[in-house]
C-alpha positions in Angstrom: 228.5 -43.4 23.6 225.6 -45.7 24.9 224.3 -46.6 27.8 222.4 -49.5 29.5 220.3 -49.6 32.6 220.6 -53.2 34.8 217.5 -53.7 36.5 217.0 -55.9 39.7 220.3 -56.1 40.5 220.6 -57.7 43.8 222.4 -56.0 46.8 225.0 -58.4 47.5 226.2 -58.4 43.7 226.3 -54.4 44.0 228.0 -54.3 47.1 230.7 -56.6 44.9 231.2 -54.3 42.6 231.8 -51.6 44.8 234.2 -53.1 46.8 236.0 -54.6 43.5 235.7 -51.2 42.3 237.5 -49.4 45.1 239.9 -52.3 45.4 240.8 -51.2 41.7 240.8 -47.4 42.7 237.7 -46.8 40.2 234.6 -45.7 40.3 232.0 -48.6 40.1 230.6 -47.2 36.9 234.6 -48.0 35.3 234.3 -51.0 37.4 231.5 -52.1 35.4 232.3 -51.0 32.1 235.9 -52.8 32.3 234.1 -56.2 33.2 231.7 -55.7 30.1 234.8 -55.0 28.0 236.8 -57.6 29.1 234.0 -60.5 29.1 232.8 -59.4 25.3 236.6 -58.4 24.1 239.3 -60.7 25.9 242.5 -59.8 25.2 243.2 -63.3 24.1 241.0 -63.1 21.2 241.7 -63.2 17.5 241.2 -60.3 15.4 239.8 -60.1 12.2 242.8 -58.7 10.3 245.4 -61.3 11.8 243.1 -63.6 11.0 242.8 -62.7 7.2 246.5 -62.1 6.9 247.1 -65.8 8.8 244.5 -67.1 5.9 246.8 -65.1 2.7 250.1 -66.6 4.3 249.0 -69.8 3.8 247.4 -69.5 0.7 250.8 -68.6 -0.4 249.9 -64.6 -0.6 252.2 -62.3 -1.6 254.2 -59.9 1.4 253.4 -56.3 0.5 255.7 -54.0 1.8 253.6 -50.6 2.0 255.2 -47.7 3.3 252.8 -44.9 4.6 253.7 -41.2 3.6 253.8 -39.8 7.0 253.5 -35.9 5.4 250.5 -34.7 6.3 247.5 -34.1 4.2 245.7 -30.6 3.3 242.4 -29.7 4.9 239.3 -30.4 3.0 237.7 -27.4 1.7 233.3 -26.9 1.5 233.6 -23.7 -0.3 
């Protein structure tokens, strides 16, 4: 997983986060990494595969009805 340093922070904003953080019952690390995902991945947002689908239905695409075998699958073997 990656990681980011934010330099020059100031105080005040810190002192937000921590207080939004405990408010929320998380640490201010998860504070900060829910903000990020939220801000860069709302949950408003269009995906890409209901987008394509939206874009076949009105090209007058055909509706596929696949049925996944739910069995499950043998190991892979290296040998």
């Amino acid at each position: 997983m990656s990681s980011i340093t934010v330099r020059n922070l100031p105080e005040e904003t810190h002192r937000a986060l921590r207080v939004r953080a405990a408010t929320a019952g998380r640490s201010t690390e998860a504070e900060v990494r829910a903000i990020l995902d939220n801000a860069v991945r709302p949950d408003g947002r269009i995906k890409l595969g209901s987008l394509l689908a939206e874009i076949g239905q009105q090209a007058g695409g055909a509706d596929l009805d696949i049925v996944r075998d739910p069995s499950p699958t043998a190991p892979l073997s290296f040998e």
